[in-house]
C-alpha positions in Angstrom: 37.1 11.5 -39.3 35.9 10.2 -35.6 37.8 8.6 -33.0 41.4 10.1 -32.9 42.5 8.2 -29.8 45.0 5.6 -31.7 44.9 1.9 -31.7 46.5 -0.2 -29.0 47.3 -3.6 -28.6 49.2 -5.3 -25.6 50.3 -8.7 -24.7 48.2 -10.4 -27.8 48.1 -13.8 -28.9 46.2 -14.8 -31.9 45.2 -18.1 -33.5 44.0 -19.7 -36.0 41.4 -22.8 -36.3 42.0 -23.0 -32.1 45.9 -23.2 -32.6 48.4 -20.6 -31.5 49.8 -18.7 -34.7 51.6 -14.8 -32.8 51.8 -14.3 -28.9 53.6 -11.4 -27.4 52.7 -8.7 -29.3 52.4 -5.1 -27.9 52.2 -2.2 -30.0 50.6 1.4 -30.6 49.2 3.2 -33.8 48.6 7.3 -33.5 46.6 9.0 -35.4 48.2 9.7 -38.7 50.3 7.0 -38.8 50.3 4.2 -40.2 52.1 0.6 -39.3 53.8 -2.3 -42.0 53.3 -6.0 -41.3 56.0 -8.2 -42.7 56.4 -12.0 -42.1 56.5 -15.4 -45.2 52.9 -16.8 -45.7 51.3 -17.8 -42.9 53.1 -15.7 -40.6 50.0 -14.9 -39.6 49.0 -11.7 -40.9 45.8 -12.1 -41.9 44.7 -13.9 -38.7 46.3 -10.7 -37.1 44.3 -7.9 -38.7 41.1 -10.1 -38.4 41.9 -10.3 -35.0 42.5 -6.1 -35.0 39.2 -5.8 -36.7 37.2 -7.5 -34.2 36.1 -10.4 -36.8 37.7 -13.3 -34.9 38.6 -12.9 -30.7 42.0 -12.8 -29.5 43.6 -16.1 -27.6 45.1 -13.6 -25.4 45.3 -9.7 -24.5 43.8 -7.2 -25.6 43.2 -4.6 -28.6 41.9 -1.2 -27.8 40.1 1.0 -30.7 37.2 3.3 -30.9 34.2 2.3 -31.2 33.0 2.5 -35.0 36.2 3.0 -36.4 37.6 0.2 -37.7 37.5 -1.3 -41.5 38.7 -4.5 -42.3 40.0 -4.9 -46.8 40.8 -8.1 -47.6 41.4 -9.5 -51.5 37.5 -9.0 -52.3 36.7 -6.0 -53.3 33.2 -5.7 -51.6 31.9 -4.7 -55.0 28.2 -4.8 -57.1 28.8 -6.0 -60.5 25.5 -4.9 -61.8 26.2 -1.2 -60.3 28.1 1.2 -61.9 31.2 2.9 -60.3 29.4 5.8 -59.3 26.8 3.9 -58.3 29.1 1.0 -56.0 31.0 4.4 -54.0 26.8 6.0 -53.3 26.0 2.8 -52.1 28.9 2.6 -49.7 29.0 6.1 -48.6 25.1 5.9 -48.2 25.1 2.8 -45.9 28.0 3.8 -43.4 25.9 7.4 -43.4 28.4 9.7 -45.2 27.9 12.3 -48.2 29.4 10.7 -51.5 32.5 13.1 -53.0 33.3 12.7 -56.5 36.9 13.6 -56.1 37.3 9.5 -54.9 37.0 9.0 -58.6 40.1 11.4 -59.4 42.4 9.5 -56.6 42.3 6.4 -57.8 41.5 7.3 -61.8 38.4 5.8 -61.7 36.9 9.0 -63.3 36.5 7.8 -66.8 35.2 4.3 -65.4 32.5 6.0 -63.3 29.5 4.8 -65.7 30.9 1.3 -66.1 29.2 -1.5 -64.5 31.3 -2.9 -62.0 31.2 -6.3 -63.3 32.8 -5.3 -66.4 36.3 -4.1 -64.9 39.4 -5.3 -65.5 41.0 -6.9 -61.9 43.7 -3.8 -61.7 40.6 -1.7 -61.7 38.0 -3.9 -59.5 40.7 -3.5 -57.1 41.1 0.6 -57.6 37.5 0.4 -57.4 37.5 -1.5 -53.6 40.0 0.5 -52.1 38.2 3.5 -53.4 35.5 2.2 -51.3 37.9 2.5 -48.3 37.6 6.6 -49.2 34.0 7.0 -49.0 33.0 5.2 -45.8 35.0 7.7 -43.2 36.5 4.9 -40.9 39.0 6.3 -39.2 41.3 2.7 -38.8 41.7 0.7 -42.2 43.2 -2.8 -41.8 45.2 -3.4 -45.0 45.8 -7.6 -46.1 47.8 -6.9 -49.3 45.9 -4.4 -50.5 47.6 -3.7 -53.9 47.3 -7.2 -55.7 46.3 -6.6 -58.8 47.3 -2.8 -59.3 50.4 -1.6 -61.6 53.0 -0.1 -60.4 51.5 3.7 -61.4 48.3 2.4 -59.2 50.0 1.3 -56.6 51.6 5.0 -56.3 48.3 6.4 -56.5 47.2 4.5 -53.7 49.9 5.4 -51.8 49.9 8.9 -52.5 46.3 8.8 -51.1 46.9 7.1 -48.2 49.6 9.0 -47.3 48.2 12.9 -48.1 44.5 11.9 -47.7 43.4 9.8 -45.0 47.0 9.9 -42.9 47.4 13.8 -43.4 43.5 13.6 -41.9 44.6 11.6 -38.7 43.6 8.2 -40.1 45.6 5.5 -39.4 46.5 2.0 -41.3 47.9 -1.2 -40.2 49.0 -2.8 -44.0 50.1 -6.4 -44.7 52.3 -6.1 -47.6 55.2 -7.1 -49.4 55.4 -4.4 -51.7 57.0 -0.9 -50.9 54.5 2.1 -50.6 57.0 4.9 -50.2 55.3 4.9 -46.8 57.6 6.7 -43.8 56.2 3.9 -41.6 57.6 1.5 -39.1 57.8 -1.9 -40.2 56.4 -4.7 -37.5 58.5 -8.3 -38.5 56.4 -11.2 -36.9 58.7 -13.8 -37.1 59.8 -13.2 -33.6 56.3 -13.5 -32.5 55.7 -17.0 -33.6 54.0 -18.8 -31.3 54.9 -22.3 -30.0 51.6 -24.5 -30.2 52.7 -26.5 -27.3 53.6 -24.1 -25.4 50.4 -22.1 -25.5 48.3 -24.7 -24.9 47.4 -24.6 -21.6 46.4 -21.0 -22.1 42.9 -19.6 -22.2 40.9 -17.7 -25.0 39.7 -15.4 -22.3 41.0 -11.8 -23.7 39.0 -8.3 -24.0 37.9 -6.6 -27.0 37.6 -2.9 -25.8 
């Protein structure tokens, strides 16, 4: 992996359709670790990551990452039906330039699907079948919204377990939105306290840097 140097956010505000939805937040991810979002629905988590991820600009601050590092997973699973498993994880390692290795298909039990077409999979293994995708494309930063909907629990372990001894244990780093408890010795960020007041952000600028 490339681009060891952390993720760092300070003094952020982000917002959603113009209005103010987090301010305040300052915070720092090292390599190999990995940091849990909590908050109710529409906390603001997904504006958050989107925010992390460079896909929508902050109201305020500032979030520091290396260049080329950075992969955003929502709930689609970024997947071609009419490819087979196999042939989805080539296409993925092919585009972002990386070698495809076949041992993706033993971390998240995908080995017995690998000649299925894609658009023949059950949901619990669409969804193995996207986050494998997060294996083979060698971003160092992976931006997590509730990435196990749709997995068992026995999947959801697997996922964890390569998270954890895989892409942590090779200085990767993950910021997660998630209810559900991946076993992960991770601190866990609460954003209710960083609710933002609409009113009283108004008056503020969307002037911010994206380093």
């Amino acid at each position: 992996m490339t681009g060891r140097t952390g993720l760092r956010v300070e003094g952020l505000a982000v917002a959603r359709g113009g209005v103010p939805v987090l301010t305040g937040l300052s915070f720092a991810v090292a390599p190999g670790e990995a940091l849990i979002l909590r908050g109710p629905n529409g906390a603001g988590k997904t504006t958050l990551l989107r925010v992390l991820a460079g896909l929508a600009p902050p109201f305020a601050g500032r979030v520091e990452a290396p260049p080329e590092s950075v992969a955003f997973a929502s709930h689609a699973d970024g997947i071609k039906a009419a490819l087979t498993v196999t042939e989805n994880l080539r296409f993925w390692a092919d585009l972002y330039g990386r070698g495809f290795d076949a041992a993706i298909l033993d971390d998240f039990d995908l080995r017995s699907l690998r000649d299925r077409p894609a658009g023949t999979l059950s949901a619990g293994q669409s969804r193995r079948l996207g986050l494998a995708r997060l294996g083979v494309i060698g971003r160092t930063i992976l931006l997590l919204d509730e990435p196990t909907v749709s997995l068992d629990v026995a999947s959801v372990a697997r996922f964890a377990d390569w998270l954890r001894d895989r892409h942590l244990a090779a200085g990767g780093i993950a910021v997660i939105a998630t209810h559900v408890p991946l076993g992960l010795d991770s601190p866990v960020l609460d954003l209710g306290p960083f609710r933002a007041d609409p009113r009283a952000a108004a008056h503020q600028g969307t002037d911010a840097a994206f380093l």
